[in-house]
TORGUBA-862548 format. One record per residue (C-alpha): y, z, x. Coordinates in Angstrom, 2 decimals, padded with zeros to 5 digits. Example, Ala and Ser with C-alpha at 12.3 -4.5 7.8 and 13.67 -1.06 7.14 Angstrom:
-004.50 007.80 012.30 $
-001.06 007.14 013.67 $
END
This chain:
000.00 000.00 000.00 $
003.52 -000.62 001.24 $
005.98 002.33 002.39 $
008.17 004.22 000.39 $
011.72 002.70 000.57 $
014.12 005.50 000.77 $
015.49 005.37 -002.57 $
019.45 006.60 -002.69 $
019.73 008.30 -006.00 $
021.90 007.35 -009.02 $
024.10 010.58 -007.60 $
027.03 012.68 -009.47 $
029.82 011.08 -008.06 $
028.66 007.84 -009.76 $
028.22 009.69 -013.04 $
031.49 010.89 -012.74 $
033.43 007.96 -012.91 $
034.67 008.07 -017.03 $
036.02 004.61 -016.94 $
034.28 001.42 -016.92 $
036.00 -002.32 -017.79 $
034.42 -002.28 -021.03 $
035.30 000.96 -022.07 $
038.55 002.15 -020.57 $
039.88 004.19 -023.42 $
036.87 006.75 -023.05 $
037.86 009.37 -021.03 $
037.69 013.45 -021.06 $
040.94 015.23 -021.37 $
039.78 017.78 -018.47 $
039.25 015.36 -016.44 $
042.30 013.86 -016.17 $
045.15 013.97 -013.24 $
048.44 013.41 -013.36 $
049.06 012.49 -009.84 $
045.54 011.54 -009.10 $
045.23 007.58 -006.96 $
044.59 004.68 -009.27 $
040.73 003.81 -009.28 $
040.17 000.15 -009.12 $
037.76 000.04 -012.07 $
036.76 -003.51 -011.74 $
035.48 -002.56 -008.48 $
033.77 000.31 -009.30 $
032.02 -001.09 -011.76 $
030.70 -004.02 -009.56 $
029.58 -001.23 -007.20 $
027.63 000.45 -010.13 $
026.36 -002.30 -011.60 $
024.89 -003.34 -007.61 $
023.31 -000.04 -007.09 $
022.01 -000.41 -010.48 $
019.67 -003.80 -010.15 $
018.82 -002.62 -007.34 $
016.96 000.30 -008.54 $
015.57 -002.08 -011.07 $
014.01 -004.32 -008.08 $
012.66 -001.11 -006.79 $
010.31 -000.62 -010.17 $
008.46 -003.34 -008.99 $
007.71 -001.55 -005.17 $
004.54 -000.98 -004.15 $
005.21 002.56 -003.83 $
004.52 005.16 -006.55 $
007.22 007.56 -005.22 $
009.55 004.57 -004.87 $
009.37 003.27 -008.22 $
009.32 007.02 -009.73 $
012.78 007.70 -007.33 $
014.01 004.24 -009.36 $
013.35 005.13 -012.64 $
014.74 008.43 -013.10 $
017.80 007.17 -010.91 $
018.03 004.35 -014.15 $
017.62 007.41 -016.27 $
020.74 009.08 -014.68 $
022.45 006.15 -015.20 $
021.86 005.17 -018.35 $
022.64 008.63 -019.89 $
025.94 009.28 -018.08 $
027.07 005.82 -018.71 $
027.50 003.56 -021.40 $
025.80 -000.04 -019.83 $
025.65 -002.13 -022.86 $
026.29 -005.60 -021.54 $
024.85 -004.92 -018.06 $
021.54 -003.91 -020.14 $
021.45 -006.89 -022.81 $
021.07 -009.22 -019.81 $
018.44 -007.77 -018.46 $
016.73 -005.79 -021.40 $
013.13 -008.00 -020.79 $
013.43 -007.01 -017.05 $
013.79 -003.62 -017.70 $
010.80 -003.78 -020.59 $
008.70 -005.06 -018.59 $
008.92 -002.66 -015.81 $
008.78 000.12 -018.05 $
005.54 -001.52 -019.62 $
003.85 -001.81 -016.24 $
004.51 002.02 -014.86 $
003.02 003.30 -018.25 $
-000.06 000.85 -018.23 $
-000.89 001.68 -014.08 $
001.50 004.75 -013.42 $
000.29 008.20 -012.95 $
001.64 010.93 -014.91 $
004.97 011.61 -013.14 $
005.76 007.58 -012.79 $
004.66 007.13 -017.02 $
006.82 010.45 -017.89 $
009.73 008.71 -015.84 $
009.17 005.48 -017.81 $
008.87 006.58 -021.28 $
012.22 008.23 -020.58 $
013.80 005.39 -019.17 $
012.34 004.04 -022.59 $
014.25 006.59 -024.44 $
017.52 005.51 -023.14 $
017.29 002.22 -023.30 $
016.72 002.18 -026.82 $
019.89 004.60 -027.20 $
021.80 001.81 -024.66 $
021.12 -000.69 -026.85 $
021.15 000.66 -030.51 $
019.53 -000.61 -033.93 $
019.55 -004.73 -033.74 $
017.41 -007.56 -033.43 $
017.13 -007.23 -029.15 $
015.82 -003.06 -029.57 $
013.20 -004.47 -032.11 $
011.87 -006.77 -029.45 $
012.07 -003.68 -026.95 $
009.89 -001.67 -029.20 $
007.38 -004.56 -029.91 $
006.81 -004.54 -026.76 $
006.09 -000.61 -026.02 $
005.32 000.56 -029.12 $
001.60 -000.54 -028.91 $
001.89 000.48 -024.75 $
003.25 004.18 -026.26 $
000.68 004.39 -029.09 $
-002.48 003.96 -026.87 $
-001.43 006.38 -024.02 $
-000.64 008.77 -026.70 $
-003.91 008.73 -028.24 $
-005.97 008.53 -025.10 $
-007.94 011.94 -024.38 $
-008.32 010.88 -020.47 $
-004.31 010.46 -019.99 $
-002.11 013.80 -018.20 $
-000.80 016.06 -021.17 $
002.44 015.48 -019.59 $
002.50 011.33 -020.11 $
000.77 011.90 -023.87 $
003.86 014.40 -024.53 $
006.34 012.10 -022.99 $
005.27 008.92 -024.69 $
004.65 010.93 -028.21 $
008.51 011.79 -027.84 $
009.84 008.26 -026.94 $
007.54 006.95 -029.60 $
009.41 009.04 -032.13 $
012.79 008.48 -030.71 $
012.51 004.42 -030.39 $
010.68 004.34 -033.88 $
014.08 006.42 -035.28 $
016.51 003.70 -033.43 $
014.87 000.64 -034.20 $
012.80 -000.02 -036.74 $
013.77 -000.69 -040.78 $
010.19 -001.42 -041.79 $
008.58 001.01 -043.78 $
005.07 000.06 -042.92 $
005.48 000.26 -038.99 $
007.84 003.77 -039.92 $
004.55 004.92 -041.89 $
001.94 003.85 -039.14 $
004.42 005.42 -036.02 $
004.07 008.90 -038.41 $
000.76 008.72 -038.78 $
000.02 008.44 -035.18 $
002.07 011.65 -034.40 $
000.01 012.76 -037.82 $
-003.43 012.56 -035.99 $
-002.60 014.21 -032.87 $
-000.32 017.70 -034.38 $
-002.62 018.01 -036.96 $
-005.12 019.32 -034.63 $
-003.35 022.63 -034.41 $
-004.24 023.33 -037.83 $
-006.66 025.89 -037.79 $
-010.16 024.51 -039.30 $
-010.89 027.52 -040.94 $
-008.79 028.48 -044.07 $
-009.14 032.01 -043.53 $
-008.75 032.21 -040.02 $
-005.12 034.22 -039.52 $
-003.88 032.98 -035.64 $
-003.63 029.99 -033.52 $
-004.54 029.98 -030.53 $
-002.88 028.13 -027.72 $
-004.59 025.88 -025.87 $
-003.49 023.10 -022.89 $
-002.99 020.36 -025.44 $
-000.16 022.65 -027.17 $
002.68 021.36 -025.45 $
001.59 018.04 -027.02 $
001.06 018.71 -030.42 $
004.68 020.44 -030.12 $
006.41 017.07 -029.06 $
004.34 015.18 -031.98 $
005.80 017.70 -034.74 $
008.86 017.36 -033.56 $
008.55 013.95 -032.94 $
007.11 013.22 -036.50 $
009.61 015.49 -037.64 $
012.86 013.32 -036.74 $
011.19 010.53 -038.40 $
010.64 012.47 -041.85 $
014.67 012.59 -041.40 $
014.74 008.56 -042.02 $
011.62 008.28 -044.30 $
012.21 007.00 -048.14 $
012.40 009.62 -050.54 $
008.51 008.93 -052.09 $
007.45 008.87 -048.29 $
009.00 012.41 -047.81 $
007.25 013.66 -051.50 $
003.60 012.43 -050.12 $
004.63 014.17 -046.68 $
005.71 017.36 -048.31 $
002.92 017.65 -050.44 $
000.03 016.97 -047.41 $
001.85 019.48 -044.92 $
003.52 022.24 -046.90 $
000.68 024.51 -047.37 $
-000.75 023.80 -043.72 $
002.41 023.96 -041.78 $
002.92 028.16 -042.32 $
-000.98 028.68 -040.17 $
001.14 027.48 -037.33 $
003.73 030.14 -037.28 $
000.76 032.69 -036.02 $
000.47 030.27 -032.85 $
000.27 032.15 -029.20 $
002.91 030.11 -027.91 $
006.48 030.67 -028.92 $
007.50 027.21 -028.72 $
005.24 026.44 -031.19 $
006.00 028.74 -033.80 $
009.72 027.88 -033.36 $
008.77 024.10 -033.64 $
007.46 025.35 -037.17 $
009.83 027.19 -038.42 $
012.39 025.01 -037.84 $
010.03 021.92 -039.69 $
009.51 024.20 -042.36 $
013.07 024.64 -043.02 $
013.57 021.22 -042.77 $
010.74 020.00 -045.37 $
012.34 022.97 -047.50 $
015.81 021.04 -047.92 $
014.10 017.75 -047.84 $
012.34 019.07 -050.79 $
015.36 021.00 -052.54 $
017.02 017.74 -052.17 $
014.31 015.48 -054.12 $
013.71 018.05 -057.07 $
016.59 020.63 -057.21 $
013.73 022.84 -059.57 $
011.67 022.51 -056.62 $
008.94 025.86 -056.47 $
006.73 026.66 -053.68 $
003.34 028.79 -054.96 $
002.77 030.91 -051.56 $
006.72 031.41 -050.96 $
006.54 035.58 -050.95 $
003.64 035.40 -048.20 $
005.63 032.60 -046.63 $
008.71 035.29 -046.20 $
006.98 037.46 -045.64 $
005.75 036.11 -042.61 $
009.42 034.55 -041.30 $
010.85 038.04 -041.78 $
008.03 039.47 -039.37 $
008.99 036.98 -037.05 $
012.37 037.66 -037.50 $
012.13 041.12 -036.89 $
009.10 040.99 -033.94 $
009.19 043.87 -031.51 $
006.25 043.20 -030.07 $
005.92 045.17 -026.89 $
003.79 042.52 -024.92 $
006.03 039.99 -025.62 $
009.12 039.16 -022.63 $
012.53 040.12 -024.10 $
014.17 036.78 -024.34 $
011.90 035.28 -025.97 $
011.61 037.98 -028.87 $
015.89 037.63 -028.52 $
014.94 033.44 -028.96 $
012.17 033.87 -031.40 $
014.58 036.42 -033.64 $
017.45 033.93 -034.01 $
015.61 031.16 -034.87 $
013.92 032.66 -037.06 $
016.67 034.34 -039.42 $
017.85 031.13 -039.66 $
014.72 030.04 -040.89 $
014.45 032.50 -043.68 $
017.99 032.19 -044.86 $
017.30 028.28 -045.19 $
013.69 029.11 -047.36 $
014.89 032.04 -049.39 $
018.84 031.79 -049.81 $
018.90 027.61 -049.15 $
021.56 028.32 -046.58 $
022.40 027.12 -043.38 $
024.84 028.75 -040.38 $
026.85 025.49 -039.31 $
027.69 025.02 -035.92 $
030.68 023.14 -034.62 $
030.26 020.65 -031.86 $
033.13 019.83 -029.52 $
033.43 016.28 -027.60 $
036.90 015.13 -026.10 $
039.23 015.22 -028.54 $
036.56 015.41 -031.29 $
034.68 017.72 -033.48 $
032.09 017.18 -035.44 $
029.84 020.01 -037.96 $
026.28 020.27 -038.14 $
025.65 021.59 -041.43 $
022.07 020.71 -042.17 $
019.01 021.08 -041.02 $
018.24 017.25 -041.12 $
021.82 017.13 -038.69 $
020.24 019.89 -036.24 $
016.90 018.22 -035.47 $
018.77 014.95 -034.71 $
021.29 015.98 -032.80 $
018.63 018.68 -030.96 $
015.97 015.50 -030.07 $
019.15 013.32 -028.23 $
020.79 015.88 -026.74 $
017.56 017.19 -025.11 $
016.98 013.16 -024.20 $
020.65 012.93 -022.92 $
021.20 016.26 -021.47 $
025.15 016.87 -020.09 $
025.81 012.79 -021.23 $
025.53 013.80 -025.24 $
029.17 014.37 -025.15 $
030.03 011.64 -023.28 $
027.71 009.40 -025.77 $
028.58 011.01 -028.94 $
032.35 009.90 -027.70 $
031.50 006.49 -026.88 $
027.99 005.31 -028.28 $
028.37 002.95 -031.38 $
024.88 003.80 -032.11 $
024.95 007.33 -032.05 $
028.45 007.93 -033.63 $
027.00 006.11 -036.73 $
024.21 008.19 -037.14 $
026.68 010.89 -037.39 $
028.90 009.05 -039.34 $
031.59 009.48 -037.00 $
032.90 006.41 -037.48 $
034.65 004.13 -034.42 $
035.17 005.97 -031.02 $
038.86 006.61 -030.75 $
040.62 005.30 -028.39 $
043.08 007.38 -026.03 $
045.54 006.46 -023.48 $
047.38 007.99 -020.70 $
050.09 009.35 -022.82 $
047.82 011.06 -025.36 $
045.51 012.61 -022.64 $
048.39 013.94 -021.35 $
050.02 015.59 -024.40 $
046.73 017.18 -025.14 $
046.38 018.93 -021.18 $
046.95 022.72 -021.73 $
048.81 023.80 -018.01 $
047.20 026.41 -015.83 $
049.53 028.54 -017.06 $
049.49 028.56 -021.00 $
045.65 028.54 -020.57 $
045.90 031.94 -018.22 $
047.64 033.26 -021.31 $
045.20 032.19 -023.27 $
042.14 033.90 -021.33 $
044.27 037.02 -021.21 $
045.01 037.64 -024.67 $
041.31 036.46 -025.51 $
040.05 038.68 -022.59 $
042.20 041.61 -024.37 $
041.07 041.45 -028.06 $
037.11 041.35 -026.89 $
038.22 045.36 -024.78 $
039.40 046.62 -027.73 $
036.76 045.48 -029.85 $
034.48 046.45 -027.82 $
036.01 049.94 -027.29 $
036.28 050.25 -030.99 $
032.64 049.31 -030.88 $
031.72 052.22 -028.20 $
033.62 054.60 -030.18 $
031.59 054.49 -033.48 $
028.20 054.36 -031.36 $
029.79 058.13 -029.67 $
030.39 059.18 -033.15 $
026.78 057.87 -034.35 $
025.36 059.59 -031.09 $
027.01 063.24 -032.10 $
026.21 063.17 -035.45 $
022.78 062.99 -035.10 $
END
């Protein structure tokens, strides 16, 4: 086999740069200088786009390590940076490459390339080109996902890009329904066999049947209303056995489905009546309330939270929002349907979500957040808070937490003496 190149990584400073030719409006408030030197951008993007093929040439090395190094430099890339054009030229290139380190990869290399998948799906958005894509690796995705002789890793990786290209891409129902039951066959296995058996245990395919729930999950979010009533109706009753699982991820991964088939099903049939639902809170309150000695403390803290959530959605059909902030933009998650797709890209696009949900055409429409907006010099610079008014800031704030905390300390004293 041939040497392995030495690969120079897709590094920070070149996910730094905010402006590219095609997008020059996006930028980040904090990140802006007012004296800072003028950036030639049309060079800088040349200079990307260089380093760029040639990490695509290097999928193709004889190497393992070398086309690993290229792939998750690609993945760097593609979710700091929005590469539209620079990808539509060479979107069979890059398909085929991915197609060829899943087929003959090892574990690492097919992990890399079912990310890479990932993000090039989110690159290029719903359209005629991403349906091609998925052609393509869909069939690639399904058969490593249901082979028993692949890594758990590359089955969990490919089970997740299945999901998240399936959610991007595809508008017909029948390869929706076939993609679901896929994910069907292989999380179903953590049902427990027995009906009266009480706990789960976890096993070293867990970590898989996690990413197919979650995975199958998302695509519930975009399934046709009859689709989600059969759905419903086949998992409901099963889903619950999973909250006794060993593993914490797992029972989180539960809860938080359960919550979601709850609104999915509040929102078909507002007289909608579940027959176990007093055993069902019964058991979410446990788990909201766990002190379990042998258990670490962060993740009964984890487990806790998660979990109150999840019983306020079953019992009181509500949800805690949480507000989101990117640039100059905000944007609410108020559902539980909003949560688990905005939880699946962000985990997929790690520190670029803001960057994406600010820029991506794709991604701002699935949050209906309309166009990006456009800002120039001028408005970045009205909306820089100085050093100064932002010490004030951090003072008063810094100020208001001692005295409620003090206020806080006294009532615990007068607790304390009482008793």
């Amino acid at each position: 086999g041939g040497q392995p190149r030495n690969v120079q990584p897709f590094s920070d400073e070149d996910a730094s740069i905010e402006t590219m030719s095609h997008c020059s409006g996006f930028s980040d408030p904090a990140s802006f200088t007012e004296d800072g030197p003028e950036v030639d951008e049309e060079a800088t993007q040349e200079d990307l786009e260089y380093k760029l093929k040639g990490f695509i040439d290097l999928t193709l090395d004889k190497s393992a390590k070398t086309r690993q190094a290229a792939l998750e430099s690609l993945k760097s890339a593609f979710s700091s940076k929005i590469l539209y054009e620079f990808v539509m030229e060479r979107r069979m290139t890059l398909t085929d490459s991915i197609e060829r380190c899943i087929k003959k990869g090892k574990s690492d290399e097919q992990c890399a390339a079912a990310g890479l998948a990932c993000l090039l799906c989110v690159q290029m958005g719903s359209g005629i080109e991403s349906e091609e894509i998925f052609k393509t690796l869909g069939p690639v995705l399904k058969k490593v996902v249901c082979d028993g002789a692949a890594s758990i890793q590359a089955r969990q990786a490919c089970a997740t890009c299945l999901g998240i290209c399936c959610f991007i891409v595809t508008d017909d129902i029948t390869e929706l329904c076939s993609t679901m039951e896929c994910l069907e066959n292989i999380f179903t296995k953590a049902y427990p066999r027995d009906r009266d058996t009480n706990s789960v245990s976890s096993t070293h395919n867990t970590v898989l049947h996690i990413s197919a729930l979650l995975a199958w999950t998302l695509l519930l979010t975009i399934c046709p209303m009859n689709e989600v009533k059969k759905k419903i109706e086949m998992h409901l009753h099963k889903l619950p056995s999973l909250l006794s699982c060993d593993d914490l991820n797992m029972r989180i991964a539960a809860g938080e489905t359960l919550a979601l088939l709850f609104e999915l099903a509040r929102e078909t049939d507002a007289d909608f009546f579940y027959e176990d639902m007093e055993l069902l809170t019964e058991k979410l309150r446990a788990l909201a309330t766990d002190g379990n000695k042998h258990r670490a403390k962060v993740d009964k803290r984890k487990q806790r939270s998660v979990f109150r959530d999840v019983l306020r959605a079953v019992e009181e059909r509500d949800f805690p929002s949480e507000m989101v902030k990117f640039g100059p933009e905000r944007m609410y998650i108020d559902c539980w349907v909003k949560k688990q797709t905005y939880d699946t890209f962000k985990e997929i696009l790690g520190s670029g979500m803001q960057y994406h949900l600010q820029s991506n055409d794709f991604l701002r429409n699935v949050f209906e957040l309309g166009p990006p907006v456009m800002l120039d010099a001028a408005a970045l610079k009205t909306m820089k808070i100085s050093r100064f008014e932002r010490h004030l800031y951090n003072s008063a704030a810094f100020k208001a937490r001692t005295k409620a905390r003090s206020k806080c300390r006294d009532k615990r004293a007068d607790v304390g003496e009482f008793f």
